[in-house]
C-alpha positions as CSV (number, residue, x, y, z in Angstrom):
1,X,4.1,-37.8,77.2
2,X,2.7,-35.4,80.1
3,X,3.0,-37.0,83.2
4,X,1.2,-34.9,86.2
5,X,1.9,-34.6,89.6
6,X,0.3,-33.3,92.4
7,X,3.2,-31.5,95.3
8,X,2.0,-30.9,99.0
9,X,3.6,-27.9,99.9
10,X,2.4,-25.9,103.2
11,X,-1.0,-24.8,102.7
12,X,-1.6,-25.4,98.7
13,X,-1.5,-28.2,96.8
14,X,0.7,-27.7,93.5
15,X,-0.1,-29.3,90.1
16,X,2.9,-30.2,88.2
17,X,3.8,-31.2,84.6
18,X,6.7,-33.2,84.0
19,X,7.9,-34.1,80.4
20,X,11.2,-35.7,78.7
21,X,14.1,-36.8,80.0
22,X,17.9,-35.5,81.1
23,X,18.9,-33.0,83.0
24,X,16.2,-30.9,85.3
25,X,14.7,-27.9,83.8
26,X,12.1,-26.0,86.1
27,X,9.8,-23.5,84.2
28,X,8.1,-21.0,86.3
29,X,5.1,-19.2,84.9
30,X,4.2,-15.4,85.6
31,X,1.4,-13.4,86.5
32,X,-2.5,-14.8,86.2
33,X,-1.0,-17.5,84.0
34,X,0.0,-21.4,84.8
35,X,1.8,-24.1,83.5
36,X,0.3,-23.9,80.3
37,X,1.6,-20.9,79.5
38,X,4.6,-22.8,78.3
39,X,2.8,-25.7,76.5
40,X,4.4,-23.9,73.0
41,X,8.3,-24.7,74.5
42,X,8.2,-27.1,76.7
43,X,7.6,-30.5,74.1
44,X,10.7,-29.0,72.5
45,X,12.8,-28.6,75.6
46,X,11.9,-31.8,76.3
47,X,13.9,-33.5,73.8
48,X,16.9,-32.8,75.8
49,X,15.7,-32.1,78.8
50,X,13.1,-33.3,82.1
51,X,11.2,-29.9,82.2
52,X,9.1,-29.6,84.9
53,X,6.2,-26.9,84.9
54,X,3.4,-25.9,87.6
55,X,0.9,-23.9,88.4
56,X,2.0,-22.0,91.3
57,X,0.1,-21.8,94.5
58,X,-3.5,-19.9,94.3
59,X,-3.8,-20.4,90.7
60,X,-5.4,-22.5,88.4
61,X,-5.1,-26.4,89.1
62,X,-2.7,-25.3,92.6
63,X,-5.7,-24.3,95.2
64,X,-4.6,-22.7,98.5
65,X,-6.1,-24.0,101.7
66,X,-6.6,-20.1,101.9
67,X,-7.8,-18.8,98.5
68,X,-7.9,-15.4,100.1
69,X,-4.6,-15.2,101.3
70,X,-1.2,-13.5,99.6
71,X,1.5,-15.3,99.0
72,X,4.2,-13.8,99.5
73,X,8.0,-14.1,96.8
74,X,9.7,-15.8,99.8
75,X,6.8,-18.2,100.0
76,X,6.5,-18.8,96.1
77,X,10.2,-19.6,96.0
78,X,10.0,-22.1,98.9
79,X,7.4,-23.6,96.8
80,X,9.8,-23.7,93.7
81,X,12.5,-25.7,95.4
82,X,9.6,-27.7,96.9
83,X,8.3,-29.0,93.4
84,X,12.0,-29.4,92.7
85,X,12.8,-31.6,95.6
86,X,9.8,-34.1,94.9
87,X,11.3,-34.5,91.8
88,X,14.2,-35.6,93.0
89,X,16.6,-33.5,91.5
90,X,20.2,-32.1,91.9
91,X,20.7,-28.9,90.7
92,X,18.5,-27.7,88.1
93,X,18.3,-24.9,85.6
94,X,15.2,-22.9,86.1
95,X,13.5,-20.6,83.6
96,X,11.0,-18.0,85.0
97,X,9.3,-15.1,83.8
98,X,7.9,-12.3,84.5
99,X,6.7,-12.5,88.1
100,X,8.3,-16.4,87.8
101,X,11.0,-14.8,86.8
102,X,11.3,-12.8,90.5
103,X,10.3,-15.9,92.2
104,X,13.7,-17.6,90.3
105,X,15.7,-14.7,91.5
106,X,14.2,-15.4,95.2
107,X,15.1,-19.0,95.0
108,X,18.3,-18.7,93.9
109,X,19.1,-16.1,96.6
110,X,17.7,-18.7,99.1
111,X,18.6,-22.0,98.0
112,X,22.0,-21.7,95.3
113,X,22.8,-25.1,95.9
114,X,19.3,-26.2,94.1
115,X,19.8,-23.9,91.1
116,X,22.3,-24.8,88.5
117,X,21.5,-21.4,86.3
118,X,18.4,-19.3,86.4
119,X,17.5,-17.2,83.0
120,X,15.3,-14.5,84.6
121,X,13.1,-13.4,81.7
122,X,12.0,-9.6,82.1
123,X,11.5,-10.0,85.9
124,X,9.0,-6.8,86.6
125,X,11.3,-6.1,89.3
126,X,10.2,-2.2,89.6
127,X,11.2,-1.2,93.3
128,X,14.8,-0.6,91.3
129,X,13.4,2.3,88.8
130,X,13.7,5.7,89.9
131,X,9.9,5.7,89.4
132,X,9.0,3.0,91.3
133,X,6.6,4.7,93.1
134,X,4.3,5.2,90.4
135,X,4.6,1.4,89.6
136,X,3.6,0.1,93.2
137,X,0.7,-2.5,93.0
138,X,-1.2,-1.3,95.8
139,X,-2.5,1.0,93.1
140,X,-4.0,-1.8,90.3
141,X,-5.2,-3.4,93.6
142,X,-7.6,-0.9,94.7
143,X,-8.8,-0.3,91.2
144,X,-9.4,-3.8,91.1
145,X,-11.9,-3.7,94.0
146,X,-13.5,0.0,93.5
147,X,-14.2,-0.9,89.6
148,X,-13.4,-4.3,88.8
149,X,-10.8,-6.5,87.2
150,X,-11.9,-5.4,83.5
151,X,-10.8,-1.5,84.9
152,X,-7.5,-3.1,85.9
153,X,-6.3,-4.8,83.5
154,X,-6.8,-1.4,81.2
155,X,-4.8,0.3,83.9
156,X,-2.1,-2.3,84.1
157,X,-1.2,-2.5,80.5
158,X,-1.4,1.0,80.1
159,X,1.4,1.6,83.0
160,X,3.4,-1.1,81.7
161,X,3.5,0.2,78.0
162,X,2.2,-3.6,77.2
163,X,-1.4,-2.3,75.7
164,X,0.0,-1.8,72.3
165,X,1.0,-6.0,72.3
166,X,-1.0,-8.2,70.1
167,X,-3.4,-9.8,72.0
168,X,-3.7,-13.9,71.4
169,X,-5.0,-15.0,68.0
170,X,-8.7,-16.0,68.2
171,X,-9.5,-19.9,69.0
172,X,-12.1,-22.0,69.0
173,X,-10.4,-25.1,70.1
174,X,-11.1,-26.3,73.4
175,X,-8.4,-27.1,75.5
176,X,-6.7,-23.6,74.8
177,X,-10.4,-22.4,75.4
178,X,-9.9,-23.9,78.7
179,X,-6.5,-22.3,79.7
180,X,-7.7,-18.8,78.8
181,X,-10.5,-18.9,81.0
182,X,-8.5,-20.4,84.0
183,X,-5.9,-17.4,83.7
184,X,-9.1,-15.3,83.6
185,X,-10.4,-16.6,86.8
186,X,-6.9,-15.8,88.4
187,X,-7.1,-12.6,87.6
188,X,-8.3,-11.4,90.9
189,X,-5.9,-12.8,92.9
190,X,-3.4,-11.4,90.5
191,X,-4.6,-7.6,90.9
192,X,-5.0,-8.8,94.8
193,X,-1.8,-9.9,95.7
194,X,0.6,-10.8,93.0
195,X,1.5,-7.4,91.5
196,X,1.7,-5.8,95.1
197,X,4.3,-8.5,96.1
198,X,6.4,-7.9,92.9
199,X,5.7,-4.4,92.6
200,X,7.5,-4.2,96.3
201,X,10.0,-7.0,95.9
202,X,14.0,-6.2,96.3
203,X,16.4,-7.9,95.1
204,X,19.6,-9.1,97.0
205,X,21.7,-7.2,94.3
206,X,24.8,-8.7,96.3
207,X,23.8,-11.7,96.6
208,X,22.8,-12.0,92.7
209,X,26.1,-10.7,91.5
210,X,28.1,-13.0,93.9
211,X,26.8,-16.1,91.8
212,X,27.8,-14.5,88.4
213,X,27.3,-16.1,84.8
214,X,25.0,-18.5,87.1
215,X,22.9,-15.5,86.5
216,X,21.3,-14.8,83.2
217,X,19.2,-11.4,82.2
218,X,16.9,-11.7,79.4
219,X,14.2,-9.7,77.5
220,X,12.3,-10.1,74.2
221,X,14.0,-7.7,71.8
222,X,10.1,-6.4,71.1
223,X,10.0,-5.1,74.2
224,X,11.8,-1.8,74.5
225,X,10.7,1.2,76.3
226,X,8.2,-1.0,78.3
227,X,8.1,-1.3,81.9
228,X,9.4,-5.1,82.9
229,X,12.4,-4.6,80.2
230,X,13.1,-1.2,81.5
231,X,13.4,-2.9,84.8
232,X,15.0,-5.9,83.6
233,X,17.8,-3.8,82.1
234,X,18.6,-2.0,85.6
235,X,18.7,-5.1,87.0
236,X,21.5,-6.2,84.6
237,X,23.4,-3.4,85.0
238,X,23.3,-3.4,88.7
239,X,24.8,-7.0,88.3
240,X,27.5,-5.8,85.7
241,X,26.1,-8.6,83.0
242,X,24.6,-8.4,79.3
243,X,20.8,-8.3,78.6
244,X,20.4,-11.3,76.4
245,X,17.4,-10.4,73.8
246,X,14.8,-13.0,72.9
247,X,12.0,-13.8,70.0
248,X,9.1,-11.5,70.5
249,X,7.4,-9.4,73.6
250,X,7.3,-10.0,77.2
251,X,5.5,-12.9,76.2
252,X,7.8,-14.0,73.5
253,X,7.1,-18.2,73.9
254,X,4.0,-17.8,73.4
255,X,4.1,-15.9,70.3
256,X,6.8,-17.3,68.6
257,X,7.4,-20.5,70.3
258,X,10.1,-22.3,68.3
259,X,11.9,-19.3,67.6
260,X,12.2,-19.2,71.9
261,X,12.8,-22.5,72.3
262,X,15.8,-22.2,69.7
263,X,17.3,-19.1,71.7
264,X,16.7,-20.1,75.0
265,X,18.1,-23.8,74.7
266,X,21.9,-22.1,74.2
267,X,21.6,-20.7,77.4
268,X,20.2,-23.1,79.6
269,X,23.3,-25.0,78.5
270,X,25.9,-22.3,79.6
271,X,26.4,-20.1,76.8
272,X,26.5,-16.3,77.4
């Protein structure tokens, strides 16, 4: 059983998901999508687990009092350990990925003491490559308003090596119907804001390192050569710890589900 929420945070309003029960898992989706995103793994991490998911602020179900406004990482990860506090929680273990994956990083810099272990999975974090300047989202942005979102999406997946992925099996049922065409919609403010924020985002190496195996690197194992693994992978190395491979692509639960569920549950209980 789904039980929603609704979390007041300054300037948005946050819709929340919160399944199961036991210790705190917070799942933090990336890019146009929202909490649905992880609809496939979150019933199965629930067994064991209170896993909380949201749509984070300007997206979906979570309007800002300022839809034209960015939002930037600092903000999003205030907003994480927001929807964490009105759960009532200790420490929790947080799951993000891609651009959730850079707001867990940000939120474990901030606030260590709310974040038993974060499993950053392929954070885009491309200011790190020595070619960051040719990923910088200021570029997919002004495509986005000289041609359209349809023109920018082409470019994006092109950049990111991501346009040979399969794309989502074909559906006629309703409800997932209804998801694709909300992470359509936030489109826009993704090519807007969100990619320029990640695009420029730095990471407090230090400050990641200092907190150890707390710290876990992941990427799907079908996702070499592309851009988020290639940066995921520097980001390890700056922080002297393994790259743990997942099921699939860079968007490994929701192809193959179970299979991520099965690998991830390991280590959101402490193994390496």
């Amino acid at each position: 059983m789904t039980e929603i929420r609704v979390v007041e945070v300054p300037g948005a309003r946050l819709h929340c998901e919160v399944r199961g029960f036991g210790p705190v898992l917070l799942l933090i989706p990336g890019g146009a999508a929202d909490s649905a995103s992880y609809d496939g793994i979150a019933p199965l991490l629930a067994a064991d687990h209170t896993v909380v998911a949201y749509d984070p602020r300007g997206t979906s179900r979570s309007p800002a009092a300022d839809p034209g406004s960015a939002a930037s990482v600092t903000t999003l990860a205030d907003d994480a350990r927001r929807v964490l506090d009105a759960v009532g929680a200790g420490p929790a273990t947080v799951f993000g990925s891609s651009a959730g994956a850079v707001t867990g990083l940000e939120l474990v810099v901030r606030r260590p003491e709310r974040v038993e272990r974060l499993v950053a999975h392929e954070p885009p974090v491309t200011a790190l490559l020595p070619d960051a300047a040719g990923h910088d989202g200021g570029r997919l942005a002004d495509i986005q308003r000289r041609e359209g979102t349809p023109a920018a999406m082409t470019r994006f997946l092109a950049s990111t090596g991501m346009d040979g992925d399969a794309p989502p099996p074909p559906t006629d049922d309703p409800a997932a119907l209804e998801t694709l065409a909300r992470f359509a919609a936030n489109l826009p403010g993704f090519f807007a804001h969100t990619v320029v924020a990640v695009s420029r985002y730095q990471p407090d190496v230090e400050a990641l390192r200092s907190l150890g195996p707390r710290i876990v690197m992941a990427a799907g194992r079908d996702s070499a050569g592309q851009v988020p693994r290639r940066a995921t992978e520097t980001l390890a190395g700056a922080l002297g710890t393994a790259l743990v491979e997942m099921p699939g692509d860079h968007r490994g639960f929701l192809g193959a589900p179970v299979a991520f569920a099965e690998a991830l549950r390991p280590l959101l209980d402490g193994a390496p």
